[in-house]
C-alpha atoms as one frame of an Amber mdcrd trajectory, in Angstrom:
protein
 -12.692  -1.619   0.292 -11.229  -1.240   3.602  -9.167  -4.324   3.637  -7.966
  -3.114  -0.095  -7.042   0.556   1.063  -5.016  -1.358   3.934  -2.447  -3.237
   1.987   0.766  -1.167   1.860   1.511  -0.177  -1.761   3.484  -3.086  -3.750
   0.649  -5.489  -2.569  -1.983  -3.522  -4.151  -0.287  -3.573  -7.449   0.053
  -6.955  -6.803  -4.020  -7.445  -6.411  -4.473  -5.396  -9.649  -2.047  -7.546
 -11.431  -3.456 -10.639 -10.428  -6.931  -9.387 -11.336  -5.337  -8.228 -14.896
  -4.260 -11.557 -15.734  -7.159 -13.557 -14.479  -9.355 -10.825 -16.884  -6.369
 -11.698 -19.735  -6.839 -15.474 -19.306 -10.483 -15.469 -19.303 -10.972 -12.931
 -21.958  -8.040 -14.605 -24.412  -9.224 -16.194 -27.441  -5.697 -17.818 -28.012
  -4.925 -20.967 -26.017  -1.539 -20.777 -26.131  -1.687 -17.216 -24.700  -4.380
 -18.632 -22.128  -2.169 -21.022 -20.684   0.658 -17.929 -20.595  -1.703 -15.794
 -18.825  -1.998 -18.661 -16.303   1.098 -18.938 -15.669   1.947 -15.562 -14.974
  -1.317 -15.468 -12.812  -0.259 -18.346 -10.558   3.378 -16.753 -10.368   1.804
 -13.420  -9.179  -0.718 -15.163  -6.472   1.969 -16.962  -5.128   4.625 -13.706
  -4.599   0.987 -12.013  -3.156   0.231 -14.492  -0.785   4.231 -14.649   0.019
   4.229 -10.749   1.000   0.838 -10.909   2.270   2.306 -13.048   5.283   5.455
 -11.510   5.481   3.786  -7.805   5.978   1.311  -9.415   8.511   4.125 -10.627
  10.349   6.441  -7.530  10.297   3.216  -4.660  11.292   3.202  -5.993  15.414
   6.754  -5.599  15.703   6.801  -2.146  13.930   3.755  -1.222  16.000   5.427
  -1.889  19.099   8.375  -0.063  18.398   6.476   3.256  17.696   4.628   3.090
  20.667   7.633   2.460  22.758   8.279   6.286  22.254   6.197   8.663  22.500
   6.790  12.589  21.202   5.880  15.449  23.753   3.570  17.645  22.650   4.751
  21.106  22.355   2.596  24.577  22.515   2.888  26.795  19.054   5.210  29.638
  20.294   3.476  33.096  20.860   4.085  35.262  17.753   3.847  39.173  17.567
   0.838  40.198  15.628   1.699  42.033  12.259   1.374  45.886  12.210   0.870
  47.374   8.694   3.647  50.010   7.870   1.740  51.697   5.075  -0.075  54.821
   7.537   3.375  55.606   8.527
């Protein structure tokens, strides 16, 4: 579940898609719409496995470049405590 919760968005809807059709082709009593179901499966594994390497190969260098700069680390400015006017 780990690996799953670390894909960035698109390729998770690309995993449930995939997993749609595969359920679609198995579960499809028409052949012709088997075969269509296929089709469209194969299409989506391919585009997955596609962005799967191209995201893989984009995270070091984006990495990098946020650890190049670090922020400072300011303190929370002091504020005055608030003083209820309603005794006045």
């Amino acid at each position: 579940m780990d690996f799953f919760n670390s894909l960035t968005l698109d390729l998770k809807m690309l995993v449930v898609a995939i997993a749609g059709c595969a359920l679609l082709a198995l579960f499809s009593g028409n052949q012709k719409a088997e075969k269509r179901y296929m089709l469209v499966f194969a299409v989506l594994a391919a585009v997955g496995v596609y962005r799967f390497t191209q995201v893989e190969v984009e995270a070091p260098e984006q990495s990098a470049a946020t650890r190049a700069a670090p922020q400072p680390v300011t303190p929370a400015p002091k504020h005055k405590p608030l003083v209820s006017t309603s005794a006045r």
